[in-house]
Biopython code that builds the backbone (N, CA, C, O; Angstrom):
import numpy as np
from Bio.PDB.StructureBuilder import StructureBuilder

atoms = [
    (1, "UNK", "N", (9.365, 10.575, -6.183)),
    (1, "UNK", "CA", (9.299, 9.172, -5.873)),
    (1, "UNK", "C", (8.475, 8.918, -4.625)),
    (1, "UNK", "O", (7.999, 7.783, -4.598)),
    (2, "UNK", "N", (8.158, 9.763, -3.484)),
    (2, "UNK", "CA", (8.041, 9.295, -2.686)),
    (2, "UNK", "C", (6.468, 9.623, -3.036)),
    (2, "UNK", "O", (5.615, 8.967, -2.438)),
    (3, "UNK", "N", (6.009, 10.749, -4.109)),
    (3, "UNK", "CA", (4.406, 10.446, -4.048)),
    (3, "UNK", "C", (3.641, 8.864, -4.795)),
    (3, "UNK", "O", (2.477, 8.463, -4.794)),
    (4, "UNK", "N", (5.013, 8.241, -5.418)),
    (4, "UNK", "CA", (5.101, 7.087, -5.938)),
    (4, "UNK", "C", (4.890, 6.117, -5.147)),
    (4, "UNK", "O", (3.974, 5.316, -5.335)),
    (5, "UNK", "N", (5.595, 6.063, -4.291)),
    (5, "UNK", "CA", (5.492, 5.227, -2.801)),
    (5, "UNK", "C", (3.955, 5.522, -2.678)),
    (5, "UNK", "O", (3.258, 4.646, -3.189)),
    (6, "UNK", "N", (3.511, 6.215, -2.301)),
    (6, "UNK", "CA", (2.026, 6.463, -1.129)),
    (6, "UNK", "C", (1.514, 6.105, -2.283)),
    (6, "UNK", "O", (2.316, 5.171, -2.309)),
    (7, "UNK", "N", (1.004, 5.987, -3.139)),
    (7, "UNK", "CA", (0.066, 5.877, -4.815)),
    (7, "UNK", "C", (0.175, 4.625, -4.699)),
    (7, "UNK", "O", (-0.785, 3.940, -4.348)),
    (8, "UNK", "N", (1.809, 3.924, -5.076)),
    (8, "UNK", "CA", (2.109, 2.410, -5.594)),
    (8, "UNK", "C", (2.026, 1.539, -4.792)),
    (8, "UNK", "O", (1.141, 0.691, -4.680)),
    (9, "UNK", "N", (3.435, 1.780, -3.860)),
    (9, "UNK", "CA", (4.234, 1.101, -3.131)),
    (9, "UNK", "C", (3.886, 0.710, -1.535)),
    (9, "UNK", "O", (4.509, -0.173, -0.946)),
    (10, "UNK", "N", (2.642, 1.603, -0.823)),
    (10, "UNK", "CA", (2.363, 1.615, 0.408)),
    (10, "UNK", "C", (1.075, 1.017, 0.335)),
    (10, "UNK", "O", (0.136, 1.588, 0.890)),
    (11, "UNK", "N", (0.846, -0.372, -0.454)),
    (11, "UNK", "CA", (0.201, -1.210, -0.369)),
    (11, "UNK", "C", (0.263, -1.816, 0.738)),
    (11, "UNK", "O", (1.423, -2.166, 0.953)),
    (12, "UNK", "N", (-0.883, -2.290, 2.056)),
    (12, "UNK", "CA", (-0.522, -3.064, 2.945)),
    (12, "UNK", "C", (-0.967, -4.753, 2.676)),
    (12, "UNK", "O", (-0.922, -5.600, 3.569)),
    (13, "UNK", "N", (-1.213, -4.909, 1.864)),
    (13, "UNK", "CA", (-1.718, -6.028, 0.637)),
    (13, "UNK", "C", (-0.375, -6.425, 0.105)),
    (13, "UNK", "O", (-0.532, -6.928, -1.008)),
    (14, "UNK", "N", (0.400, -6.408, 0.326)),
    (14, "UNK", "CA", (1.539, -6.355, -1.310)),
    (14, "UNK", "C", (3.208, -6.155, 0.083)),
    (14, "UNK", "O", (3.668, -5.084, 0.479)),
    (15, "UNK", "N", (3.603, -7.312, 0.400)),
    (15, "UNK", "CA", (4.922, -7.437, 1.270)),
    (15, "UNK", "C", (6.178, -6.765, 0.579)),
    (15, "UNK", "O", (7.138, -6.168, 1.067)),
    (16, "UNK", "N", (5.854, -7.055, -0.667)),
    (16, "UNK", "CA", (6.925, -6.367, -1.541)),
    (16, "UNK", "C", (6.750, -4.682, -1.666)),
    (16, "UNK", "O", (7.539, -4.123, -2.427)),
    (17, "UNK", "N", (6.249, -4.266, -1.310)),
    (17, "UNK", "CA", (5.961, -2.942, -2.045)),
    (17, "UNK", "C", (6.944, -2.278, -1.795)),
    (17, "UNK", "O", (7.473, -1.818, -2.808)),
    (18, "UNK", "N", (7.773, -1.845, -0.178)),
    (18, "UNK", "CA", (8.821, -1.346, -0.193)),
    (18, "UNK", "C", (9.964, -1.767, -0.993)),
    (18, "UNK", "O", (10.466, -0.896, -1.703)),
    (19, "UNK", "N", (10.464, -2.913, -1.016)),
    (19, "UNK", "CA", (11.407, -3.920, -1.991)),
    (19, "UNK", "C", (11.264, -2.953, -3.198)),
    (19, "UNK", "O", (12.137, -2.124, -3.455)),
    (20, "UNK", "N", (9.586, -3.159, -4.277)),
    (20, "UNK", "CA", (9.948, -2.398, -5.209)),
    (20, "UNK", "C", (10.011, -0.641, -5.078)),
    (20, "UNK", "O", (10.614, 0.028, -5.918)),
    (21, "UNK", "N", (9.413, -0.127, -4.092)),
    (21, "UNK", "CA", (10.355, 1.246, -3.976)),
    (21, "UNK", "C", (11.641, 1.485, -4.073)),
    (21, "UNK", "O", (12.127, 2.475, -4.620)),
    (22, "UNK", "N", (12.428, 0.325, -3.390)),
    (22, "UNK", "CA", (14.048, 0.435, -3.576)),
    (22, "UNK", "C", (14.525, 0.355, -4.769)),
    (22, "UNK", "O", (15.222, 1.227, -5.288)),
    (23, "UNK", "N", (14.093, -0.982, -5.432)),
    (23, "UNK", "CA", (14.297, -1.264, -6.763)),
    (23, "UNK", "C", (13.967, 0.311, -7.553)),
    (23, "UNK", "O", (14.910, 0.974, -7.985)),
    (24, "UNK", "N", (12.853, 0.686, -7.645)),
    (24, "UNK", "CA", (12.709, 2.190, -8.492)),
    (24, "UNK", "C", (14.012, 2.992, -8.305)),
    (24, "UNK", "O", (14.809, 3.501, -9.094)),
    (25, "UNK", "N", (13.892, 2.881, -6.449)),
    (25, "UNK", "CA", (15.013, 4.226, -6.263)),
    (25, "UNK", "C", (16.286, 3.964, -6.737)),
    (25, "UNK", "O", (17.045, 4.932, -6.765)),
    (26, "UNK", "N", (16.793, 2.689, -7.190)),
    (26, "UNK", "CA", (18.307, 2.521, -7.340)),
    (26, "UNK", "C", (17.888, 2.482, -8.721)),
    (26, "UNK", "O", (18.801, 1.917, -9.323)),
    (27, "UNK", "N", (17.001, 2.784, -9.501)),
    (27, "UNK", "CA", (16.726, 2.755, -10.738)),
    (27, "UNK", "C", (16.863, 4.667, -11.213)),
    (27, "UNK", "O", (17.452, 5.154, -12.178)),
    (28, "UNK", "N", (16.139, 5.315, -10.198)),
    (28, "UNK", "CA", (16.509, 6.529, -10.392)),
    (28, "UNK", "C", (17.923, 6.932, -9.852)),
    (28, "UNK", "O", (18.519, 7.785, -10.509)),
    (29, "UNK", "N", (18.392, 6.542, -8.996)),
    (29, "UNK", "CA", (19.801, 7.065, -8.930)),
    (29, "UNK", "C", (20.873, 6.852, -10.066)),
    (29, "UNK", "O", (21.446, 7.772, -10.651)),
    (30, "UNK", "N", (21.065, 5.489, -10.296)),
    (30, "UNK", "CA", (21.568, 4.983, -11.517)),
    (30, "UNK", "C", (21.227, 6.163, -12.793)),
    (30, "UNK", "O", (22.233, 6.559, -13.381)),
    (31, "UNK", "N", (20.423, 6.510, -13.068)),
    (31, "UNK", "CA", (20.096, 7.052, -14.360)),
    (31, "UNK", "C", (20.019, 8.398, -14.467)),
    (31, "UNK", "O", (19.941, 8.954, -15.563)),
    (32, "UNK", "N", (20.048, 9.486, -12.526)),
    (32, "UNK", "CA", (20.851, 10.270, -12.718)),
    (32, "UNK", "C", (22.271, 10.675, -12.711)),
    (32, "UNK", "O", (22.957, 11.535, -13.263)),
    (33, "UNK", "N", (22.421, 9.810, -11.952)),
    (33, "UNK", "CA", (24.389, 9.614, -11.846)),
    (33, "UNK", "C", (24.955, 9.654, -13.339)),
    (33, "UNK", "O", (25.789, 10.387, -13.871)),
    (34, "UNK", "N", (24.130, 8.509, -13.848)),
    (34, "UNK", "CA", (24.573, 8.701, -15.613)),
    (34, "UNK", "C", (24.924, 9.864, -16.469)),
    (34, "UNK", "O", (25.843, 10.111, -17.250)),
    (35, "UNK", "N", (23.493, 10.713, -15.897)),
    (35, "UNK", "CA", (23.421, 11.744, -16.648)),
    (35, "UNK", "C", (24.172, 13.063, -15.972)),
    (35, "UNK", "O", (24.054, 14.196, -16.439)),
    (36, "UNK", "N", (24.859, 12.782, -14.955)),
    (36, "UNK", "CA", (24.938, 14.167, -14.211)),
    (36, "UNK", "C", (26.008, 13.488, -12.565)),
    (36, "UNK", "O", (25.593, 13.884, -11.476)),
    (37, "UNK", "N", (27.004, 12.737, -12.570)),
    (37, "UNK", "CA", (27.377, 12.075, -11.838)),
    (37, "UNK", "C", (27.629, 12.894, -10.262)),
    (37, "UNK", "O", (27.678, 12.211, -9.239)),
    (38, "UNK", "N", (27.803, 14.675, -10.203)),
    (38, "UNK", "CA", (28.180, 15.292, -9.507)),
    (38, "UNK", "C", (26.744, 15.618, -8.826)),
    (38, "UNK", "O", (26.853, 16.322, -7.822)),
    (39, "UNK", "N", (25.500, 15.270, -9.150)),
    (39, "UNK", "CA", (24.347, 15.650, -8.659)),
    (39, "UNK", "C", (23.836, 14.594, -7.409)),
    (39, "UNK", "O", (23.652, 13.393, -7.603)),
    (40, "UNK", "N", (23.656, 15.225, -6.184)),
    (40, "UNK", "CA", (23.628, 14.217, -5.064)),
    (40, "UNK", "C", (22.205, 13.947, -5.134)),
    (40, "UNK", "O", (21.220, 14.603, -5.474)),
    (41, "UNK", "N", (22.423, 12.698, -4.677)),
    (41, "UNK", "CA", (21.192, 12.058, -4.988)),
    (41, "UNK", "C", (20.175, 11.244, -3.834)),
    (41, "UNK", "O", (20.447, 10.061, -4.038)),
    (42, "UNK", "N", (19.593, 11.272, -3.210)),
    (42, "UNK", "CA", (19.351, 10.289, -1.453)),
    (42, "UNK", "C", (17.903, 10.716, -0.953)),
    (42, "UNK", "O", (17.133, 11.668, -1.078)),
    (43, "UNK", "N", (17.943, 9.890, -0.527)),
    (43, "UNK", "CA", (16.296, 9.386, 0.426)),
    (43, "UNK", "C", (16.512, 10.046, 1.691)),
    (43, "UNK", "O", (17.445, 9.975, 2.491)),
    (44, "UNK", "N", (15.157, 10.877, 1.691)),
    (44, "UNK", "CA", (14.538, 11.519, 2.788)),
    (44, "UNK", "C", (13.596, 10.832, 3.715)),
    (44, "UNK", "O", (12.876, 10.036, 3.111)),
    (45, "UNK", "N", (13.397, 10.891, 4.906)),
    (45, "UNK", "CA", (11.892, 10.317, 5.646)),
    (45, "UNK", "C", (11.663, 11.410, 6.637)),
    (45, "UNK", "O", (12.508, 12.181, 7.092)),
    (46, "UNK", "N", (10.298, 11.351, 6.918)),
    (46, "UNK", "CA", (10.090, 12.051, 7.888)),
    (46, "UNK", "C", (9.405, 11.517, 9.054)),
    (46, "UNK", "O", (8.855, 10.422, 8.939)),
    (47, "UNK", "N", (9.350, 12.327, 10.492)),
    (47, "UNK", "CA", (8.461, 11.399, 11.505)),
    (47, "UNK", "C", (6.947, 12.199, 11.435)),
    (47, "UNK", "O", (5.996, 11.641, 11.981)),
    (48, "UNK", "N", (6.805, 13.108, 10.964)),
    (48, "UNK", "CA", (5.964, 13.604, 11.224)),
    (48, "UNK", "C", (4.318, 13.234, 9.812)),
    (48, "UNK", "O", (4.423, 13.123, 8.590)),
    (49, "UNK", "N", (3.309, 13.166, 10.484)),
    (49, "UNK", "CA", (2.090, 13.193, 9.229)),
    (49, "UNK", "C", (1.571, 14.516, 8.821)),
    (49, "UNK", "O", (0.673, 15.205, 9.304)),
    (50, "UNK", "N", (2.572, 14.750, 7.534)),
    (50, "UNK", "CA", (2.149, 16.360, 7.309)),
    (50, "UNK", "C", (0.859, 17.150, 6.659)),
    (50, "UNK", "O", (0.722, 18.336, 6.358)),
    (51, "UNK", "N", (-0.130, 15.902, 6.549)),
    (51, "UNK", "CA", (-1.334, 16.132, 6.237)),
    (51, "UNK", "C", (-2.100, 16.700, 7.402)),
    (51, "UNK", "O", (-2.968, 17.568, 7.318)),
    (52, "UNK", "N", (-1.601, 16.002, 8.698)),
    (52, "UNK", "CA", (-2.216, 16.388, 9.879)),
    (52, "UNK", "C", (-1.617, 16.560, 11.001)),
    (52, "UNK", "O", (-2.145, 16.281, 12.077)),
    (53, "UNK", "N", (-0.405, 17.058, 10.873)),
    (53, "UNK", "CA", (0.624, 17.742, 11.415)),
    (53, "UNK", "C", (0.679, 17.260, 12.506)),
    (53, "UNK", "O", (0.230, 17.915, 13.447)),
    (54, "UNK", "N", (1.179, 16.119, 12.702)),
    (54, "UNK", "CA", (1.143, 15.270, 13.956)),
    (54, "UNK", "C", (2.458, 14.173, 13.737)),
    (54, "UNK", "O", (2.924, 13.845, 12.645)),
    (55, "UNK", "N", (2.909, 13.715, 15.061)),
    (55, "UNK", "CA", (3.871, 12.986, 14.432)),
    (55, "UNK", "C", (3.658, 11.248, 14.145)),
    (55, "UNK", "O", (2.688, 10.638, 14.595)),
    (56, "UNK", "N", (4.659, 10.652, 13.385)),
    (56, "UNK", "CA", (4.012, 9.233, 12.963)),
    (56, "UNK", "C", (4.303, 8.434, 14.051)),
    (56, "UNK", "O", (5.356, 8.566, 14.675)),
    (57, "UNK", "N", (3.126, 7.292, 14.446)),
    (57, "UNK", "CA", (3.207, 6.507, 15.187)),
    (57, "UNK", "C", (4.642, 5.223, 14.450)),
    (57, "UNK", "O", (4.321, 4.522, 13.490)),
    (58, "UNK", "N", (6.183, 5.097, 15.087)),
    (58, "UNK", "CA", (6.884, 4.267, 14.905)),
    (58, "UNK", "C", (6.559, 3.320, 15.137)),
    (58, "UNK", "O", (6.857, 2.695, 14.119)),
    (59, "UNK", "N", (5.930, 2.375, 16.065)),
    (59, "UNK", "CA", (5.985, 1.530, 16.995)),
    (59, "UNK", "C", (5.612, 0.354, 15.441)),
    (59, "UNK", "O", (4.515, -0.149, 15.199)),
    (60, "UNK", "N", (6.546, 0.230, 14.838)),
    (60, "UNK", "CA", (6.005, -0.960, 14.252)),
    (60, "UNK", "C", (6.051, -2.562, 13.765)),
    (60, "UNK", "O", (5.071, -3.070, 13.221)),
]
sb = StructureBuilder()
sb.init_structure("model")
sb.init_model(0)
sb.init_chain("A")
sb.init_seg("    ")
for serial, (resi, resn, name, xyz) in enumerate(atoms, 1):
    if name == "N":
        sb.init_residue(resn, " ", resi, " ")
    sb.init_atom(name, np.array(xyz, "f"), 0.0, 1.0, " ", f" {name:<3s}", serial, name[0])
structure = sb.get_structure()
């Protein structure tokens, strides 16, 4: 999901884009819980830009 985000969702054009990341993600949790209710399921972030191994500017 989260290469979904950077592809889809990390439009800076588009206010919604995180909104619909959430929407996806409670779309994938939902539908593994279904299938597998004991399988933990949760959102990661990181501070760092691991393309260029530096850390992300917060200030935003």
């Amino acid at each position: 999901m989260n290469r979904w985000y950077e592809r889809y969702g990390a439009d800076a054009n588009d206010p919604d884009g995180f909104q619909h990341f959430v929407s996806l993600y409670e779309e994938v949790y939902d539908a593994v819980k279904g299938i597998s209710p004991q399988t933990k399921v949760f959102c990661t972030f990181a501070r760092e830009i691991v393309s260029e191994n530096r850390e992300a500017d917060l200030e935003v």
